[in-house]
matplotlib code that plots the C-alpha trace (Angstrom):
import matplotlib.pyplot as plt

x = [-64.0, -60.7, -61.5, -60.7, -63.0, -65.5, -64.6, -66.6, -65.1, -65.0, -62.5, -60.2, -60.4, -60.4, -56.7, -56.0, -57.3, -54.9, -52.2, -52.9, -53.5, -49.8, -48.1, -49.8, -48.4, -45.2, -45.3, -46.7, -44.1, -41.2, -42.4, -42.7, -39.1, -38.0, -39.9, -38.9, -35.1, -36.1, -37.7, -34.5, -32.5, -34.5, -34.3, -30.6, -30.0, -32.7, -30.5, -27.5, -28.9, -29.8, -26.4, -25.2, -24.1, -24.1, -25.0, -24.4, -26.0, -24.3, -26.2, -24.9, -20.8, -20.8, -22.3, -20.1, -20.9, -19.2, -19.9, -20.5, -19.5, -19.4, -22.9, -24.3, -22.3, -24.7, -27.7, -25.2, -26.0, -29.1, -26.8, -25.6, -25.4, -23.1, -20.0, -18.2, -18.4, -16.3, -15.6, -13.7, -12.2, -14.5, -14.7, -15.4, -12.8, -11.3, -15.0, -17.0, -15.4, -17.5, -20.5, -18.8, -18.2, -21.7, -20.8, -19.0, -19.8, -17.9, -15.3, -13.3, -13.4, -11.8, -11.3, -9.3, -8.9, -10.6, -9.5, -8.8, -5.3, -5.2, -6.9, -10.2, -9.1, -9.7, -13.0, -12.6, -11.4, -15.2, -14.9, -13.1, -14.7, -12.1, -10.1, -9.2, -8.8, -7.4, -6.3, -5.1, -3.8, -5.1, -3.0, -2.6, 0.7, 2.3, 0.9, -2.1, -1.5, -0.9, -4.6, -4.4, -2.4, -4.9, -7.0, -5.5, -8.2, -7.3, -5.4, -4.8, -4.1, -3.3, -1.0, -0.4, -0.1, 0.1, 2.3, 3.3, 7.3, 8.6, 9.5, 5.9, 5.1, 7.7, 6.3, 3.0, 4.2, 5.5, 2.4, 0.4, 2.9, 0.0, -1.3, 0.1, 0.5, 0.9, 2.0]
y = [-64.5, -65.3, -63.9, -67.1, -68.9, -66.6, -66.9, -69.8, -72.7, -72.0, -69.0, -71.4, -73.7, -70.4, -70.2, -73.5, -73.5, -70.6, -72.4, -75.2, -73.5, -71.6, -75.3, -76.5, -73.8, -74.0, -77.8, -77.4, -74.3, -76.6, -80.0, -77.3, -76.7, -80.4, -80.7, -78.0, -79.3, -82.9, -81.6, -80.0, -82.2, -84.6, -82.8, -82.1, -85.9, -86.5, -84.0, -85.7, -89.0, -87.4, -86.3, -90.0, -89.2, -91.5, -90.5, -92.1, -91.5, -91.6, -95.3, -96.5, -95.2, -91.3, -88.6, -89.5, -88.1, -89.6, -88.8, -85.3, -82.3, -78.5, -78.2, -81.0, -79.2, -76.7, -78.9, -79.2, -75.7, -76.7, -79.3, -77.3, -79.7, -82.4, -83.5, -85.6, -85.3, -87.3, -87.2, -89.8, -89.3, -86.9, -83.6, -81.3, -78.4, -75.3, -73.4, -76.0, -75.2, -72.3, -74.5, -75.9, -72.8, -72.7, -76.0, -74.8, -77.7, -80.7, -82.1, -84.1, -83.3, -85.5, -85.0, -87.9, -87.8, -84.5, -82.2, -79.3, -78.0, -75.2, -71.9, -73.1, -74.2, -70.7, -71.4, -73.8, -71.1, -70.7, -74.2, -73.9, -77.3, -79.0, -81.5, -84.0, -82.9, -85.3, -84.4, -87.3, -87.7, -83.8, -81.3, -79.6, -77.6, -75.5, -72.3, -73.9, -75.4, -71.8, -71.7, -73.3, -71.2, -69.8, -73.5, -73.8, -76.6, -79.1, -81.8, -84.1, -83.7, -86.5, -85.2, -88.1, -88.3, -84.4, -81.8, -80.5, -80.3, -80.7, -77.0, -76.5, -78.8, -77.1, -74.0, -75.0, -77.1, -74.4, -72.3, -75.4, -77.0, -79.5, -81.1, -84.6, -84.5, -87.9, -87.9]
z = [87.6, 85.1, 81.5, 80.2, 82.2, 80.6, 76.8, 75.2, 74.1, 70.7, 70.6, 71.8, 69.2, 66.8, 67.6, 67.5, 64.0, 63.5, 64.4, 62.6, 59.2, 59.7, 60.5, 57.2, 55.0, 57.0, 56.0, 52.0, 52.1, 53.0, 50.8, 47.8, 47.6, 48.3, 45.4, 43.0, 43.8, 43.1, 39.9, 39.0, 39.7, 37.7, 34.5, 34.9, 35.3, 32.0, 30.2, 30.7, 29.8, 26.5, 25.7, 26.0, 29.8, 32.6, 36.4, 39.6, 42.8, 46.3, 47.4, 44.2, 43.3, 44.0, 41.6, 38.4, 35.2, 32.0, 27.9, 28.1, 26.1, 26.9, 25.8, 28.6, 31.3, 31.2, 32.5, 35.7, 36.4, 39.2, 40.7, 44.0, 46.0, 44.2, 46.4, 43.6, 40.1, 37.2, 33.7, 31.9, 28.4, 26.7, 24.8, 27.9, 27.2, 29.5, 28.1, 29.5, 33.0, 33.5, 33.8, 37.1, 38.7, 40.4, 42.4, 45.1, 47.4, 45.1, 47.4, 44.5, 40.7, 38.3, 34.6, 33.5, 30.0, 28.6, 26.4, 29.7, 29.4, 32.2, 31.6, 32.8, 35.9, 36.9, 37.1, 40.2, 42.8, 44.3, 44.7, 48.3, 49.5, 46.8, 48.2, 45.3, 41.7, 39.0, 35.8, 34.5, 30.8, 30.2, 28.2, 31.4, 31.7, 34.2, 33.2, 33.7, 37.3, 38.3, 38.1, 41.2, 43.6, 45.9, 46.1, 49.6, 50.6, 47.9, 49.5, 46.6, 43.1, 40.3, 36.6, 35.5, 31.6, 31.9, 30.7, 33.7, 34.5, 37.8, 37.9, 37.8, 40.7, 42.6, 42.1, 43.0, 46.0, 47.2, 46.9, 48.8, 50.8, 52.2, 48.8, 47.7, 44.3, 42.1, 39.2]

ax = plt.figure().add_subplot(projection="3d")
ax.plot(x, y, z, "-o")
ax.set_aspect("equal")
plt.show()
C-alpha cells in the first residue's frame, strides 16, 4: 500500500497549515514595508507643509515642491522614489543640494529662481536618471556648469536669467553634445 494512502488525513492539512502560516507572514511582511514607506512619506510631505511648502502628487501636477529653505530639504531625505521635483523662487542655496543627492531616481529638477549659483550642482552626479534640469534666473555661472560634465543622461537644460556666457555653453556642449540647452 502507497505511504500516503496510509498517513491520516490530518498530516495533510498539517502542511497545508504550514504553508498557509509562511504566505501570511510573506503577505504582513510585504504590507509592513508598504506601510513604513507610506508612513515616511507621509511625514516628509507634513514636514514640508510646516515649512510653508507645497507638494503635488503625480494624479494631480507631478511631485513639485515650492517655499522651502535648506532646512526643509532635509525632510526630502526618505523621498527615493520622486521622479520630478520643483522649486520656484526660494532661499534653497548650493548647501541645501546635499539633501537631494539621495534621489537618484528624479528624472527632471528644476530650481527656477533660488539662490543656487553652481558649486552644489556637484551634488546631482548620482542623479544619472536626470534628464531635465532648469536653472532659470539662478546665479549660476560657468564655473558652476562644469559641475555638470559627466551628467551624460541629462537631455535638457534651461539658463535663462543666468550667468552663464556662451563660452561656457560651448564648453559644456561640447562635453554633452546631446543636451538642448535654452537659454
Amino acid at each position: 500500500m502507497d505511504t500516503a494512502a496510509r498517513r491520516p488525513w490530518w498530516t495533510f492539512v498539517r502542511l497545508s497549515l504550514r504553508a498557509l502560516i509562511v504566505l501570511v507572514l510573506l503577505i504582513g511582511g510585504i504590507l509592513g514595508w508598504i506601510v513604513h514607506e507610506a508612513h515616511v512619506q507621509r511625514d516628509a510631505v507634513a514636514a514640508i507643509r510646516r515649512a510653508g511648502g507645497h507638494v503635488y502628487y503625480d494624479w494631480q501636477i507631478g511631485r513639485n515642491v515650492t517655499k522651502v529653505s535648506d532646512a526643509g530639504l532635509v525632510h526630502l531625505k526618505g523621498l527615493t522614489g520622486l521622479r520630478q521635483l520643483g522649486f520656484y523662487d526660494n532661499a534653497i542655496t548650493d548647501a541645501g543640494l546635499v539633501h537631494l543627492k539621495e534621489l537618484t531616481h528624479l528624472e527632471m529638477l528644476i530650481l527656477d529662481g533660488t539662490r543656487v549659483s553652481g558649486s552644489g550642482l556637484a551634488q546631482l552626479k548620482r542623479m544619472k536618471q536626470l534628464a531635465r534640469l532648469s536653472l532659470v534666473r539662478t546665479a549660476v555661472d560657468d564655473a558652476g556648469l562644469k559641475q555638470l560634465h559627466g551628467m551624460t543622461g541629462l537631455k535638457e537644460l534651461r539658463l535663462d536669467g543666468t550667468r552663464v556666457t556662451d563660452a561656457g555653453v560651448r564648453e559644456l556642449q561640447d562635453r554633452l553634445p546631446n543636451l538642448k540647452i535654452s537659454r
